[in-house]
C-alpha positions as CSV (number, residue, x, y, z in Angstrom):
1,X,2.1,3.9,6.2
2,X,2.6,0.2,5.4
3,X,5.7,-1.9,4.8
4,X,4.5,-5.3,3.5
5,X,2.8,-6.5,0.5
6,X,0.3,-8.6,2.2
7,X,-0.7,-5.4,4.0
8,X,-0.6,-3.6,0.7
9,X,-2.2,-6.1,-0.7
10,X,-5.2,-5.4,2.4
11,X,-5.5,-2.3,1.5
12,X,-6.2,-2.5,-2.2
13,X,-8.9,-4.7,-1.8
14,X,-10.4,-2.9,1.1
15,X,-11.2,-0.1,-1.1
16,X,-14.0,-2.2,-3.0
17,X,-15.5,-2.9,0.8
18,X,-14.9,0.7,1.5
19,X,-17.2,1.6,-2.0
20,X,-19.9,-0.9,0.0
21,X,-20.2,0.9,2.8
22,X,-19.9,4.5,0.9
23,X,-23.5,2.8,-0.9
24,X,-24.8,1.7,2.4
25,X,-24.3,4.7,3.9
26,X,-25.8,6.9,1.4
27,X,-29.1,4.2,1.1
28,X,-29.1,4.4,4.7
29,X,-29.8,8.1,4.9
30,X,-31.7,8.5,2.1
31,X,-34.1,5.9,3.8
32,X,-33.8,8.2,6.7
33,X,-34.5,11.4,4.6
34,X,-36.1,11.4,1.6
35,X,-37.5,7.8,0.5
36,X,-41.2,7.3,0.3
37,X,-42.7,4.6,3.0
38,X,-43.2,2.2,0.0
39,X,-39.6,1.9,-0.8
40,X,-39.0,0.4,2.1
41,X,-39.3,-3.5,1.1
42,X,-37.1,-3.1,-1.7
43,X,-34.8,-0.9,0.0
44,X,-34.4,-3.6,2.8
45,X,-33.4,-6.1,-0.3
46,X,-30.7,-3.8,-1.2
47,X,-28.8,-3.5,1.9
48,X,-29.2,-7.5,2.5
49,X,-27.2,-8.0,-0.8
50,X,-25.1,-5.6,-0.4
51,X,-24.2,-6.8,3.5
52,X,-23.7,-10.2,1.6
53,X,-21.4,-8.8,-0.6
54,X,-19.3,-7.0,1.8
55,X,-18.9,-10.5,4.1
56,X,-17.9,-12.0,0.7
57,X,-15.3,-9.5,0.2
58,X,-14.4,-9.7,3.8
59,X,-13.6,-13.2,3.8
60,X,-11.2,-13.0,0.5
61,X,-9.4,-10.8,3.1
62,X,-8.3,-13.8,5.5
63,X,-5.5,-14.8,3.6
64,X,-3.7,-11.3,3.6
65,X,-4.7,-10.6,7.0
66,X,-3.2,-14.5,8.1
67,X,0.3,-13.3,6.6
68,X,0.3,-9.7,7.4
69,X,0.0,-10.8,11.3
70,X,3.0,-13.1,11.3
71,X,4.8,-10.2,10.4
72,X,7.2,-8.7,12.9
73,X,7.8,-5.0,14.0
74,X,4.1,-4.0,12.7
75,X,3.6,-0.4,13.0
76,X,0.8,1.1,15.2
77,X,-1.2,1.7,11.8
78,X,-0.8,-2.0,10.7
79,X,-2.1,-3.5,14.1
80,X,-4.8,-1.5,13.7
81,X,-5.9,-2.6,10.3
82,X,-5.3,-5.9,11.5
83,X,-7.3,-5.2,14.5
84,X,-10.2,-3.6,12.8
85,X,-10.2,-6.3,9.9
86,X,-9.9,-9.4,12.2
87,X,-13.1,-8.1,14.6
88,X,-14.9,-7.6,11.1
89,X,-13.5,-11.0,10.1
90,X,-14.8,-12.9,13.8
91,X,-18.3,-11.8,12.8
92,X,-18.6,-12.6,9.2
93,X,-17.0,-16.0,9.6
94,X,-19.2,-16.6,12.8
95,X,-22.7,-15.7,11.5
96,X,-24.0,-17.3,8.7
97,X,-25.1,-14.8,5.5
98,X,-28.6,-16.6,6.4
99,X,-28.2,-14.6,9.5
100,X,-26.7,-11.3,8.0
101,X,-29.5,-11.1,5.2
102,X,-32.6,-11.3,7.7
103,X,-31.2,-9.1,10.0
104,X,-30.8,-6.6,7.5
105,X,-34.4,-7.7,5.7
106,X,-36.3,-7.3,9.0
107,X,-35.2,-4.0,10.5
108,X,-34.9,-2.0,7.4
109,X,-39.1,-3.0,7.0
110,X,-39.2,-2.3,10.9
111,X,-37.6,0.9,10.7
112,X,-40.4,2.0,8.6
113,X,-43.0,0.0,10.9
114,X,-42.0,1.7,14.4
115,X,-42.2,5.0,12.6
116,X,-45.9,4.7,12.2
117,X,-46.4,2.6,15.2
118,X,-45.1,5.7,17.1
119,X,-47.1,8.0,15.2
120,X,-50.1,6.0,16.5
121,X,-48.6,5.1,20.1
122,X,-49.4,1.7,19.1
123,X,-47.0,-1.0,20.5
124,X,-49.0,-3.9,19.4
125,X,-48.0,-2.6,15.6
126,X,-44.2,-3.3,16.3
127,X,-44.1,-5.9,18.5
128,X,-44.0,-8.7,16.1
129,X,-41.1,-7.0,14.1
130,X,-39.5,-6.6,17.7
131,X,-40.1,-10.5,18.2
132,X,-38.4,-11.5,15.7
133,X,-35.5,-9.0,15.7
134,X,-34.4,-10.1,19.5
135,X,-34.8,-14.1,18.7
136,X,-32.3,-13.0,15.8
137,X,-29.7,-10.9,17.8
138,X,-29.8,-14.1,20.5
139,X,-28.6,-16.1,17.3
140,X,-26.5,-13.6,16.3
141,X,-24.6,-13.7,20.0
142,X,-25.0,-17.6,20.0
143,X,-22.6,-17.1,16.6
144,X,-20.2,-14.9,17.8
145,X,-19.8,-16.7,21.1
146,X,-19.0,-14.4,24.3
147,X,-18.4,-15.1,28.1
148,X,-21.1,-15.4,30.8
149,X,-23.6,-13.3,29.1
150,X,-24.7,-13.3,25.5
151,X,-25.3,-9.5,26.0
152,X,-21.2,-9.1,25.9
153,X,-21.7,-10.5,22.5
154,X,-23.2,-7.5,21.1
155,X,-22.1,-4.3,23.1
156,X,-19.0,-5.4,22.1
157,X,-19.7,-5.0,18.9
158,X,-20.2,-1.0,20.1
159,X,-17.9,-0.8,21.7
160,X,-15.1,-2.7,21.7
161,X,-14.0,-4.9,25.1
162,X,-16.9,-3.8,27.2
163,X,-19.0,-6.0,29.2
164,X,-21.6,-6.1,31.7
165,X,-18.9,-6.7,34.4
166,X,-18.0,-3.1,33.2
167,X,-21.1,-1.4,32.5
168,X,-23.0,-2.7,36.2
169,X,-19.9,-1.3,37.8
170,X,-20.4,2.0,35.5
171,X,-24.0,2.5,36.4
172,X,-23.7,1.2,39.9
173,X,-21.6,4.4,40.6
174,X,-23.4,6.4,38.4
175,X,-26.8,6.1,39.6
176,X,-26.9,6.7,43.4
177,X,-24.4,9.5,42.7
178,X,-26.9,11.3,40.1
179,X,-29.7,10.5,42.9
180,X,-27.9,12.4,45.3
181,X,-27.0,15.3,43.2
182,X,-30.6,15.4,41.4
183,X,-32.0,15.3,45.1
184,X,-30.3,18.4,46.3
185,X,-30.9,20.4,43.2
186,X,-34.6,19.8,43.4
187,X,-34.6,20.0,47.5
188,X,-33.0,24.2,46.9
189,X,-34.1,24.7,43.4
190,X,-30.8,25.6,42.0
191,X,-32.1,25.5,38.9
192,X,-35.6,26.1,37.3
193,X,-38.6,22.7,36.6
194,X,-40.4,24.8,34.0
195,X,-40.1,27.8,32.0
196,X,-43.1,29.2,30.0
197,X,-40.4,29.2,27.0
198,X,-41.1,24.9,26.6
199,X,-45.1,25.3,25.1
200,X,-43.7,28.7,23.3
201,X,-44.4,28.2,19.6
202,X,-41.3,28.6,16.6
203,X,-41.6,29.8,13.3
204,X,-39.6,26.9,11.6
205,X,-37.7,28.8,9.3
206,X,-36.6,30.9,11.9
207,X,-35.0,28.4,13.9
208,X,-33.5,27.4,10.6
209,X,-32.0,30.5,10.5
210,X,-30.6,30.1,13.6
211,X,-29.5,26.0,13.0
212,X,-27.6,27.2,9.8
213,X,-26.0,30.1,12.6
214,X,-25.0,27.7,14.6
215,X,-23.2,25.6,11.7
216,X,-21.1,28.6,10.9
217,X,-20.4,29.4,14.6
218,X,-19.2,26.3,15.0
219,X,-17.1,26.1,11.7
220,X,-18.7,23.4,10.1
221,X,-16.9,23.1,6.4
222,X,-19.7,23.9,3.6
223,X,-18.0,21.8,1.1
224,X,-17.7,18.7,3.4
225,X,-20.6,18.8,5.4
226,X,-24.7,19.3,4.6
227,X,-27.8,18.9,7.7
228,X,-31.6,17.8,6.4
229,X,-34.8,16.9,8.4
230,X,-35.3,13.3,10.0
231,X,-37.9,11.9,12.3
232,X,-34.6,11.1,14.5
233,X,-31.7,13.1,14.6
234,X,-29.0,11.5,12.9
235,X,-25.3,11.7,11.5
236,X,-24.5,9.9,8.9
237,X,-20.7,9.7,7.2
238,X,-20.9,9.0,3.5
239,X,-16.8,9.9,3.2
240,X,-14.9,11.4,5.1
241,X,-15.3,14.6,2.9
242,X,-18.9,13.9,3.2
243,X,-20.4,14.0,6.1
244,X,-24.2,14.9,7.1
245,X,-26.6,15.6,10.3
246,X,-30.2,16.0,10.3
247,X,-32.4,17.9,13.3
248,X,-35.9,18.2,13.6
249,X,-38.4,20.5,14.1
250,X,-41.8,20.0,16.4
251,X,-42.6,23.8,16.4
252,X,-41.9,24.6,20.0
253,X,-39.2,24.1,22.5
254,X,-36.8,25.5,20.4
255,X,-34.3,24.0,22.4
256,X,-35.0,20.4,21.0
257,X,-33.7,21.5,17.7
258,X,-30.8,23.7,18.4
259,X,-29.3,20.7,20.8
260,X,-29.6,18.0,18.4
261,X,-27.7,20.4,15.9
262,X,-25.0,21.2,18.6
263,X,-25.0,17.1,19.7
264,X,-24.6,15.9,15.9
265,X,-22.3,18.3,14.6
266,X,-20.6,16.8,17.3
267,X,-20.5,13.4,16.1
268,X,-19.9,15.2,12.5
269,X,-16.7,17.3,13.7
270,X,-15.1,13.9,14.9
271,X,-15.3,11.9,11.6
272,X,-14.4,15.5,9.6
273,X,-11.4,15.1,11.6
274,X,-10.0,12.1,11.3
275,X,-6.4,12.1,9.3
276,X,-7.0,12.0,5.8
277,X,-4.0,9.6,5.6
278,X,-6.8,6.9,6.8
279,X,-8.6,7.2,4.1
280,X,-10.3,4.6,2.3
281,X,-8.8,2.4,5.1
282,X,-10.4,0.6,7.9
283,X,-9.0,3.3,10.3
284,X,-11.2,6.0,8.5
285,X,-13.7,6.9,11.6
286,X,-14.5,7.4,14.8
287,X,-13.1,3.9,16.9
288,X,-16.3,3.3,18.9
289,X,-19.8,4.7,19.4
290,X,-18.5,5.3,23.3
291,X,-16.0,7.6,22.1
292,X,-18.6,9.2,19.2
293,X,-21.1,10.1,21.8
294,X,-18.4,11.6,24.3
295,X,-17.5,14.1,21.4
296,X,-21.3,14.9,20.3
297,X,-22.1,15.4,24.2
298,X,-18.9,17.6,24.9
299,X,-20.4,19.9,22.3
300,X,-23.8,19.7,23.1
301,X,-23.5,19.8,27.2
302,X,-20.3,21.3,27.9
303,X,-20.1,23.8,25.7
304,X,-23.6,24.3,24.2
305,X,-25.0,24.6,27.8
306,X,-22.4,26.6,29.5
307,X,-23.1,30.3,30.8
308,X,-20.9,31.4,28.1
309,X,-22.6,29.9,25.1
310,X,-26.4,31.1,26.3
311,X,-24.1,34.4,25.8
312,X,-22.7,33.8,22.5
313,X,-26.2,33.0,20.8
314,X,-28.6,34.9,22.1
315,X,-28.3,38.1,20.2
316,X,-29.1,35.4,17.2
317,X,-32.1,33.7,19.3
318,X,-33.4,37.5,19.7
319,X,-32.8,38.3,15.8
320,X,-34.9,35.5,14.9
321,X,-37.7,34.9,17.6
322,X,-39.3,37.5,18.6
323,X,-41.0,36.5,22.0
324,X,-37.3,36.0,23.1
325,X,-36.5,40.1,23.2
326,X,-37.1,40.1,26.7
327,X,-34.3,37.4,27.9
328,X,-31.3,38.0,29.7
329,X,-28.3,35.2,28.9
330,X,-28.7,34.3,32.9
331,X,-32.6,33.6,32.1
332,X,-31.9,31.4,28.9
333,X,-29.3,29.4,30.4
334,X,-31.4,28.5,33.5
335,X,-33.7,27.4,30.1
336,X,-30.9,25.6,28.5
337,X,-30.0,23.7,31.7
338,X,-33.7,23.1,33.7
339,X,-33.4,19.9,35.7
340,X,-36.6,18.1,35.2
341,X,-37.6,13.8,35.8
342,X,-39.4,13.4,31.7
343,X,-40.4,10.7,29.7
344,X,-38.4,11.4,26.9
345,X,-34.8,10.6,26.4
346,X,-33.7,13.1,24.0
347,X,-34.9,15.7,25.5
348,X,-34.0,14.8,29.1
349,X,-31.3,17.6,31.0
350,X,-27.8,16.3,31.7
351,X,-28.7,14.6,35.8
352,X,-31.5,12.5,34.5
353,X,-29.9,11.3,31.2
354,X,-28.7,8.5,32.3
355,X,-31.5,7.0,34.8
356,X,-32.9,6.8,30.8
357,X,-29.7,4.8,29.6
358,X,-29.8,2.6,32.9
359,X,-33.0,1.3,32.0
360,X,-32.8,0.6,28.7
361,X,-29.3,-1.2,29.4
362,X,-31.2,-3.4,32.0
363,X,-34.0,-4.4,29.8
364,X,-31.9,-5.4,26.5
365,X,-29.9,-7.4,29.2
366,X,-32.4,-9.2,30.5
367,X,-34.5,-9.2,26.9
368,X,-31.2,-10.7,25.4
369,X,-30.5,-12.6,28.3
370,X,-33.7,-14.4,28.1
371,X,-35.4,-12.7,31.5
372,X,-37.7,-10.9,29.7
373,X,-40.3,-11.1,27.1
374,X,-41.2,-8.6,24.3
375,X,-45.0,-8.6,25.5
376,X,-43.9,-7.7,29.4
377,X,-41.2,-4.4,27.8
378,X,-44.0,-1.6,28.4
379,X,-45.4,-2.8,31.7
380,X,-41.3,-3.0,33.0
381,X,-40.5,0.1,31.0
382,X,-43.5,2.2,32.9
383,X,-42.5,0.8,36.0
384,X,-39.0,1.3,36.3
385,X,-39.9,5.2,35.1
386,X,-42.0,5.4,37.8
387,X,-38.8,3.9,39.9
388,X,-35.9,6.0,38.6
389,X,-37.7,9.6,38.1
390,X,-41.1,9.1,39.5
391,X,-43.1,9.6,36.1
392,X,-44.9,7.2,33.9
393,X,-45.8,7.1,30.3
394,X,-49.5,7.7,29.2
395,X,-48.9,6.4,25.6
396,X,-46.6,4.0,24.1
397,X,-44.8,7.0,22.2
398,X,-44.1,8.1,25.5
399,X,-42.7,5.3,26.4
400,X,-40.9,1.7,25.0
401,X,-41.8,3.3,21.2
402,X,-39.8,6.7,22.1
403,X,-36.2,5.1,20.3
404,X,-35.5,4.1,16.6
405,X,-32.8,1.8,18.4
406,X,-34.7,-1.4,18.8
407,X,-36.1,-0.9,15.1
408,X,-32.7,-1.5,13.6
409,X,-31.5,-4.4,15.5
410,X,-28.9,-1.8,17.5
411,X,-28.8,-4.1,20.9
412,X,-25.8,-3.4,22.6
413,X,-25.8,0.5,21.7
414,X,-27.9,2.5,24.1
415,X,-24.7,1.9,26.7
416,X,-23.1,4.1,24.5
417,X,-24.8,7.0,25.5
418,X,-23.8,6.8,29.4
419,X,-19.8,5.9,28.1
420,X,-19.8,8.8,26.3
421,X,-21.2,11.1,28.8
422,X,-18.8,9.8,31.1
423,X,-15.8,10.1,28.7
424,X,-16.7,13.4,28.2
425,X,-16.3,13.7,31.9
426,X,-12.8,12.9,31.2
427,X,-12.2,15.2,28.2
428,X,-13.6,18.1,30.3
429,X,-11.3,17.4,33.2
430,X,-8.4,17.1,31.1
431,X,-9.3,20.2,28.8
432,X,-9.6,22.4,31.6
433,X,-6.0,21.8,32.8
434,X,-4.7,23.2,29.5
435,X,-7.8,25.9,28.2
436,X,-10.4,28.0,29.7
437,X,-13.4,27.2,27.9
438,X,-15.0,30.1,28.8
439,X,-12.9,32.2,27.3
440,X,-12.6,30.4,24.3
441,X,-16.4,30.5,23.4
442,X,-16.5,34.2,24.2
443,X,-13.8,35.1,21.5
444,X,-15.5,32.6,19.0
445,X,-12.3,30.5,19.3
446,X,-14.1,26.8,18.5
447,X,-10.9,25.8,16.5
448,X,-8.6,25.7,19.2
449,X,-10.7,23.5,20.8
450,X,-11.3,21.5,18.0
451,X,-7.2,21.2,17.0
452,X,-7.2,20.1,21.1
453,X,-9.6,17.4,20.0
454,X,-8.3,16.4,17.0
455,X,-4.9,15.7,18.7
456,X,-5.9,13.9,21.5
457,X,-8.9,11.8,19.7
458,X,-10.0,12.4,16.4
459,X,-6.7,11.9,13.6
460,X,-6.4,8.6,15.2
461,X,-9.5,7.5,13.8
462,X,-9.8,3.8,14.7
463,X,-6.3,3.1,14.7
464,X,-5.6,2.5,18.7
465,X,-9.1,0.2,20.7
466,X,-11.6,2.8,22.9
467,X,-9.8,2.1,25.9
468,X,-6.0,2.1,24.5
469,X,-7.0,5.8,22.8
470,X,-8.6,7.0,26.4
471,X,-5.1,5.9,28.2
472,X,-2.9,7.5,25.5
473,X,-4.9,10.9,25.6
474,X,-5.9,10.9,29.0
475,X,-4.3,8.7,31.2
476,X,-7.8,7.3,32.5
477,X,-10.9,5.2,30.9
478,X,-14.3,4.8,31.4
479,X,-14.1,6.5,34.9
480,X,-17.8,7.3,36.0
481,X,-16.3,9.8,38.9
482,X,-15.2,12.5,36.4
483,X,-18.6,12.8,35.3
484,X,-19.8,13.2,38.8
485,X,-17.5,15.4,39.2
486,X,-18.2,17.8,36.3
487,X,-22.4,17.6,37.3
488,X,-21.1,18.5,40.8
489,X,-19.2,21.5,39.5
490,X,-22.2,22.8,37.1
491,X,-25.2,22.1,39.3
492,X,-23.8,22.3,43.1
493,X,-20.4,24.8,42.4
């Protein structure tokens, strides 16, 4: 793919960064997984060195990167090594290893802190750790430098070019738009509040049954790919031919489970897809966490929640619970899709999701931004609930403690979640043109769609920037109506 020696050179010593990250990754979900709560201290030590040693190596890169760029006719693969490497290169020769190694001290020991702090719905646990983690991401967005706001600083780092100037004018379309569509669903009650089916107790290893069903369904390769139990649903890429997912199980709702298995096999089928030609390159993944979470919520909303897919699985959700023998298809997809204002983020339904994203965007903006303090977060956080959806949290858990996010330093992410539901807007109104969905999920035919995917997103890894690949494969990015328009369609068609 490349014609130079410098970039040659590039990508020979990448692969010694590339075995870094393989490490990290692998620490990262054991921590996640399987590591006692005492090997947290020394696990945090681990990944500070090994972040050290990967801005070490990162920096020996500047040279070949400095001559590969004055280079002329660079191929599309080269400019986007060049384009990866040099946004790895702006932060590891802006912030200081100082920096880098608390960072990754502090939240790996946090990670392990808000997990029993939620346990205990106890916010006064965590908010030290919380303390300090924001005074260091306001460093870390002093280092990097940014425009107007520091908060561009670090969603950039999630996704690449965004800014507040972008995401205000994202949620300031998306917001009064869900209000009005929420409004009339709950004014006719289109579709059910409750259903007696949320307090109905699982056998767990039945609804592993019917996880590991869903994995097949879905074609998930057995060789390549592996799901566990986490306290938060997670997908992890080790390699590209080892790739993982973990669900959990609270014993009822069996929705919860079977939805974070659909969302993160998602995320899983994007990375299992990328070219193998990008491997062991900086192209060898998904391009932005935007893009990630519009591929995990096509699979989980689109398709998981669609009249067609309460068809497809039922006779498995009947061959495994019981108390489900009753249940037409129309009565579990009214289950699958209740509208509801909750609490809880993961488990909200598809018109209230992002009322959940808006508010966590507004408070790391003003939190980064210096508007906020730690100690005022649960007093704004119940509020604005109450604002949004009309509810408010009893208990911390409920509440500001609900997300891992904050624990591991990810300020700038939880935009991510509204991009990709809105670029999944996107895929579904360009899918449709070409597919009936529908029709594919009743023959079982997942890998068309997934070869549809793989063409228009997925192979490229991260070789083209989130916007560039949206305009290539869709002619449109980050437009907020073709969500709105696909809610329309579901909820009010």
């Amino acid at each position: 793919m490349s014609r130079s020696e410098a970039m040659d050179e590039i990508l020979q010593k990448y692969k010694a960064i590339w075995a870094l990250n393989h490490s990290s990754a692998l620490l990262s979900w054991d921590l996640e997984t399987y590591m006692p709560e005492g090997g947290a201290r020394p696990r945090g030590e681990a990944h500070a060195q090994l972040a050290l040693l990967r801005q070490k190596f990162m920096i020996d890169l500047r040279g070949p990167i400095e001559r590969s760029e004055e280079a002329k006719d660079l191929n599309d693969f080269e400019k986007g090594v060049l384009r990866v490497l040099r946004r790895e290169l702006h932060y590891f020769t802006k912030v200081p290893p100082r920096l880098i190694e608390e960072l990754q001290r502090i939240t790996t020991e946090a990670t392990v802190v808000w997990r029993d702090a939620r346990k205990k719905s106890s916010f006064s646990t965590f908010k030290p750790y919380l303390e300090k983690i924001v005074d260091l991401k306001r460093q870390e967005a002093d280092k990097l430098g940014y425009q107007r706001h520091p908060y561009n600083a670090l969603a950039d780092m999630y996704e690449e070019g965004i800014t507040i100037d972008d995401l205000d004018g994202i949620f300031s379309t998306l917001v009064p738009n869900l209000k009005r569509i929420l409004a009339k669903v709950e004014r006719e009650g289109r579709f059910p509040t409750r259903d007696s089916l949320e307090s109905k107790k699982y056998n767990v290893e039945a609804m592993k049954r019917v996880n590991d069903k869903l994995i097949e369904i879905l074609g998930m390769p057995e060789k390549r790919f592996r799901m566990d139990v986490s306290t938060h649903p997670f997908t992890d890429t080790i390699a590209q031919d080892d790739v993982r997912i973990t669900t959990r199980y609270e014993g009822r709702d069996f929705r919860a489970t079977m939805f974070s298995v659909i969302h993160e096999a998602g995320h899983a089928i994007y990375e299992l897809q990328v070219d193998g030609g990008l491997s062991y390159t900086p192209l060898a993944g998904g391009v932005s966490s935007g893009v990630h979470e519009s591929q995990s919520r096509f699979w989980e909303n689109v398709l998981g929640r669609s009249a067609a897919f309460a068809s497809l699985v039922l006779p498995i959700l009947k061959r495994n619970l019981p108390f489900l023998s009753r249940y037409s298809s129309e009565k579990i997809y009214r289950y699958f899709n209740m509208v509801r204002p909750s609490l809880i983020r993961v488990d909200a339904d598809e018109l209230t999701y992002n009322f959940h994203i808006a508010l966590r965007y507004d408070i790391e903006k003003k939190l980064i931004g210096g508007e906020l303090s730690v100690s005022d977060l649960p007093a704004l956080w119940n509020d604005t609930m109450q604002d949004y959806l009309g509810v408010r949290p009893k208990k911390d858990s409920e509440g500001v403690l609900q997300d891992i996010h904050w624990s591991g330093g990810s300020f700038g992410y939880f935009p991510c979640y509204s991009l990709g539901n809105v670029i999944a807007g996107i895929v579904w109104h360009s899918i449709k043109k070409e597919m009936s969905l529908k029709d594919a999920i009743k023959r079982r035919d997942f890998e068309r769609v997934k070869s549809w995917l793989k063409e228009k997103v997925h192979k490229w890894g991260s070789t083209y920037a989130p916007k560039d690949l949206q305009m290539r494969a869709f002619g449109d990015a980050y437009n907020p109506e073709r969500l709105v328009s696909y809610l329309e369609d579901k909820f009010l068609g």
